[in-house]
N, C-alpha and C positions, 0 to 999 in steps of 0.2 A: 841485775843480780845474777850470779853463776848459777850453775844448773846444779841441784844438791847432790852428796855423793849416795843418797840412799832414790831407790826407785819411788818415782812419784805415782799418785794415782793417775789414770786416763782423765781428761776432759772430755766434755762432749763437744763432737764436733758440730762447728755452725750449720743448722739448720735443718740437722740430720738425728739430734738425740743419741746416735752412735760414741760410744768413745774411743777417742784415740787411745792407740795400744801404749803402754808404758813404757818411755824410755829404759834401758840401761842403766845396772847403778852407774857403770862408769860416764857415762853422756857420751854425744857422739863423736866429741872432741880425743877422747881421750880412748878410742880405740887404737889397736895396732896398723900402721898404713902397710901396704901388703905391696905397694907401686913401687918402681926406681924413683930416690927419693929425687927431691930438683935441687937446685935450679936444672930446666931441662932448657937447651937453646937452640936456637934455628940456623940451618948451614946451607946453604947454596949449592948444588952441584950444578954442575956445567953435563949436558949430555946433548947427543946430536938431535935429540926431541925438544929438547930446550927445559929451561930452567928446572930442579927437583927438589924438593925443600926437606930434608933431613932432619928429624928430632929427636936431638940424643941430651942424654943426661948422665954423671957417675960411670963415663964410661963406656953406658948401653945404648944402642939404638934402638931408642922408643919407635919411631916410624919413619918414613917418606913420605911424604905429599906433593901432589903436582902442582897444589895453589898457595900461597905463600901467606893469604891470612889464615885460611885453615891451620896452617903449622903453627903460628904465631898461638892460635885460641889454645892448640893439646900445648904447646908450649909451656905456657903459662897455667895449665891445670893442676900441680900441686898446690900454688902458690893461692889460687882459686878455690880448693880444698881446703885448705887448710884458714883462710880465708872466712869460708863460710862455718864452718864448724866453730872459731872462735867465734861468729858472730850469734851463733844459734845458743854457744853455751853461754852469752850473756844475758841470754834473755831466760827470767825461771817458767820454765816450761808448766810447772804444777799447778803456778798460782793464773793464769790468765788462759783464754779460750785462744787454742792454735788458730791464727788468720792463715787465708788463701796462702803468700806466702811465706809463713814460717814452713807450714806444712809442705811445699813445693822445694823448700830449701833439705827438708829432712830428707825427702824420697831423693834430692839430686846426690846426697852424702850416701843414700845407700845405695843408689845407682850404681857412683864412684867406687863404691867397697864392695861389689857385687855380691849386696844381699838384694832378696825383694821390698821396694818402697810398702 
């Protein structure tokens, strides 16, 4: 079920009585992304140190890396974002007690948007 558009109340968290703080009316789906959008891809450079792995996207260059799955993981991080967000906004956060992780998925999205989990 989608995540409602009005703020839900906290649940408690398992095993702590504490409640989660309350989502956003907008859910976390439906924030503004603030990244170079993707697809972002992985480029090869040739240098006398040997191989460097470039990840650009829209133009920009996101970064270099010296290891090539490392590139592949940022590589593929919008698509991972945005990924987990439509997953979290399927699930209605109001009516059920957040698991390990759901709650692991939220703090990863606010990580990504750099606010504090």
């Amino acid at each position: 079920m989608p995540h409602s558009a009005q703020t839900t109340a906290p649940a408690a968290q398992a095993g702590t009585g504490k409640p989660y703080p309350a989502l956003p009316a907008e859910g976390p789906a439906q924030e503004q992304s603030r990244h170079t959008p993707g697809p972002w891809q992985v480029c090869p450079i040739g240098t006398p140190g040997g191989p460097v792995y470039k990840v650009a996207g829209s133009g920009w260059l996101i970064g270099t890396v010296g290891f090539e799955p490392n590139a592949q993981l940022i590589a593929a991080a919008p698509d991972l974002l945005a990924a987990l967000k439509g997953m979290i906004n399927e699930i209605d956060l109001g009516c059920r007690m957040r698991s390990a992780p759901v709650q692991a998925a939220l703090e990863a999205i606010a990580r990504a948007e750099g606010r504090q989990p």
